[in-house]
N, C-alpha and C positions, 0 to 999 in steps of 0.2 A: 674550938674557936681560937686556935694558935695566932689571929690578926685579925684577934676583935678590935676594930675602930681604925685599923692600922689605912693608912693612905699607899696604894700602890699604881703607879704608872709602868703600862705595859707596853714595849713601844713594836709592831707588827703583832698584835692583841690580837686581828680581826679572824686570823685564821690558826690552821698550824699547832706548832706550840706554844705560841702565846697565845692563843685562845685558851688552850688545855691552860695555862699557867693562873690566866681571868679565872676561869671556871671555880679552878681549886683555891685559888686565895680567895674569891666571894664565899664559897663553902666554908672557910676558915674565918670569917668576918670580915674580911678586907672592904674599902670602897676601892672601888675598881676604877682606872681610866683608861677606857680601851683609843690605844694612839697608834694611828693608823692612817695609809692614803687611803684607803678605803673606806669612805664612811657611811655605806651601802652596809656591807659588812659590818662596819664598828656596830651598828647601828642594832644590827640584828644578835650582838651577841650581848648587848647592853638589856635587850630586851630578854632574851635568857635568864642573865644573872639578876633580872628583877625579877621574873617571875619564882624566885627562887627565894623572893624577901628583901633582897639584898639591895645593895648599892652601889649603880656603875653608872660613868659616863662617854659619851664618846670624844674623841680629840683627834681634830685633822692634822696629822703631825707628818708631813716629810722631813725626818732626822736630820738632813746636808741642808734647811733652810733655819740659818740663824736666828731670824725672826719668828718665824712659826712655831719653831722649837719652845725659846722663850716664853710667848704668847701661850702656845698650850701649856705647858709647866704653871704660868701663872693662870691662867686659869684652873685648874684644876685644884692648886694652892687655897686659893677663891672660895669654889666650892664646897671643899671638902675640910679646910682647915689646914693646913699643912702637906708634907710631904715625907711619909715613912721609909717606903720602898721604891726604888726602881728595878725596871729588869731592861737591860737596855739588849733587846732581840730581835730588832730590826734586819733583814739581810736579805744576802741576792747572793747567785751560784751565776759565773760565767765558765765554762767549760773549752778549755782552746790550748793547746801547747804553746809554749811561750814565743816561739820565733814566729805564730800565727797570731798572738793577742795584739791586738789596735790599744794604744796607748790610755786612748776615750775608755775603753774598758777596764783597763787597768785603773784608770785612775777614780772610776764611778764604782767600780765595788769596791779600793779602799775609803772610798770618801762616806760609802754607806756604813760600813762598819765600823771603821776608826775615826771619819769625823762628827757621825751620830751618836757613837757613844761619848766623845769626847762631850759633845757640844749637849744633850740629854744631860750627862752627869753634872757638869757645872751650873746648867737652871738648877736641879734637885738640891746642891750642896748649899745654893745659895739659898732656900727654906731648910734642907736640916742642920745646918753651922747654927742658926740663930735660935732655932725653938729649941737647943739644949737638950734633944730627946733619944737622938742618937739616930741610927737609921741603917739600911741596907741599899748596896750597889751591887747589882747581881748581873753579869755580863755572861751573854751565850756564847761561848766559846765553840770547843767541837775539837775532837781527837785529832784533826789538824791544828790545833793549837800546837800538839805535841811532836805531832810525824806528819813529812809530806805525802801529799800524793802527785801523780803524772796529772796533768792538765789544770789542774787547779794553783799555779803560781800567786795568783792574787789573793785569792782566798786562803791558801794557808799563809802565806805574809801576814794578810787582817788579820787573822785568827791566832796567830804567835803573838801579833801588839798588844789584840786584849788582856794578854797576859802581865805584857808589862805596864799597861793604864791601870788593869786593879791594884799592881804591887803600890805604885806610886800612890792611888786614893785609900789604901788602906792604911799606908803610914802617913799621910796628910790625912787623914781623916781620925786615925785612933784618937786624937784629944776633942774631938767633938764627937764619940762615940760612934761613927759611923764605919762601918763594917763592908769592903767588896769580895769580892768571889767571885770567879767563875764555871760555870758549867759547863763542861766538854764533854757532850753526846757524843754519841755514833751515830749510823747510818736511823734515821726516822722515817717515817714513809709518809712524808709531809708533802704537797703539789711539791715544795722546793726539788725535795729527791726524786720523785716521780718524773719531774723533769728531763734530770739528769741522765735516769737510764738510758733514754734512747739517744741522748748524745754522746752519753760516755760507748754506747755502742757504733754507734756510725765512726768515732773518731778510731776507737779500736778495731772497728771490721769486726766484732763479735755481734752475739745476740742480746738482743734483754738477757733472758736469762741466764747467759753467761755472766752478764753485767752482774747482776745478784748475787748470783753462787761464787763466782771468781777476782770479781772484784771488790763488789761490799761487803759481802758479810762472810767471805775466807778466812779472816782471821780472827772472826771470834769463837766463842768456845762451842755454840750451840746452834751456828747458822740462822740466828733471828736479828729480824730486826728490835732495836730502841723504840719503846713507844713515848706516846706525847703525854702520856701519864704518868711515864718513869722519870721525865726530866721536870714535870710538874713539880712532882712529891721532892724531887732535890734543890728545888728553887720553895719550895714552904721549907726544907731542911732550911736551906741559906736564910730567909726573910724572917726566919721566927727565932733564931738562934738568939741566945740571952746575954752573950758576953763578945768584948772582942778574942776569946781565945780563938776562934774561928775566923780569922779574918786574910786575906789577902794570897788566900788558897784557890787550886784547880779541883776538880773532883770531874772523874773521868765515869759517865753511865753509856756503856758501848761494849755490853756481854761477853767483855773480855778482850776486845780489839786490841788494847794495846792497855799495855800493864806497868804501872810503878815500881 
């Protein structure tokens, strides 16, 4: 019970890995707020983690709307008493070489990443600064934080800033004990990636299977994919962590893709 009582907002809960991440903090004691455009979905994984004892609720949250943002945050504030954890994991994959991407694109997947965790992080700071209890900011990053890849210009851009949004909340946040980190998976076999293969293959003239074997998972050590489990357990590593010696770090779970 690593986050017994602890308050977590999960933002793209409803599927994926942020469902896996609901899953294992209710298992850990968390109340859960599963934040999501899908409240179909939210709906159905809320009902999970109660049959399970637990405590979840749903939150119609599109990240890139300021108000709704807000609004869910406080509600959930509301509900549950405060605000412990976030894990700001909302995201979108557009697949295009750069002199082919539409501007509208570029600028709706940085707006999903960078200004939903922007605009997430600041409702949550504004309950953990004042209840003095300290808190976690847990951003999904991904091994394109670190290395690019061919067709993904936007996304790895997003996914390099998250880097520099936790630096900045971990040292504005250490005197109110609040702690960020990010997570950089690998390849997961989430709808998100499932997507992907068959575009990453038409754009290359390869096969799926090629996509797999030669472009996602060539470089790691064992040819598997990241599961939604693996990146679960390093987001209860992050949310449960006792001090800020841990703070304002990446940590790479990607079988060896790309190495420190």
């Amino acid at each position: 019970m690593r986050l017994k009582n602890k308050v977590a907002i999960i933002t793209g809960a409803a599927s994926g890995i942020g469902k896996e991440i609901a899953l294992v903090f209710a298992k850990e004691g968390a109340k859960v707020a599963i934040a999501d455009l899908d409240l179909n979905q939210a709906n159905l994984v809320v009902q999970e983690i109660q049959s399970m004892g637990r405590q979840a609720m749903p939150v119609v949250m599109n990240v890139i709307d300021e108000q709704q943002v807000q609004e869910g945050v406080d509600a959930v504030a509301k509900k549950f008493g405060g605000i412990d954890v976030l894990v700001s994991n909302a995201g979108i994959q557009i697949i295009s070489p750069l002199e082919g991407l539409s501007y509208a694109d570029w600028k709706k997947l940085l707006a999903i990443h960078l200004d939903g965790a922007f605009l997430t992080t600041r409702a949550c700071l504004q309950y953990m600064y004042p209840a003095g209890k300290g808190g976690s900011i847990i951003y999904m990053g991904s091994v394109h934080s670190k290395e690019a890849s061919v067709l993904k210009g936007p996304y790895v851009t997003a996914k390099h800033g998250l880097i520099g949004l936790c630096e900045v909340v971990a040292k504005e946040g250490a005197a109110h004990g609040v702690r960020a980190n990010v997570i950089c998976p690998g390849f997961v076999r989430t709808p998100l990636v499932e997507k992907q293969i068959p575009e990453q293959a038409k754009a290359l003239n390869i096969s799926n299977e090629e996509v797999i074997k030669k472009i996602m998972l060539k470089d790691t050590v064992d040819g598997e994919f990241t599961t939604t489990d693996d990146i679960a357990q390093v987001a209860l590593f992050f949310a449960s962590f006792a001090s800020n010696a841990l703070t304002g770090q990446s940590l790479i779970a990607s079988h060896g893709w790309f190495m420190e």
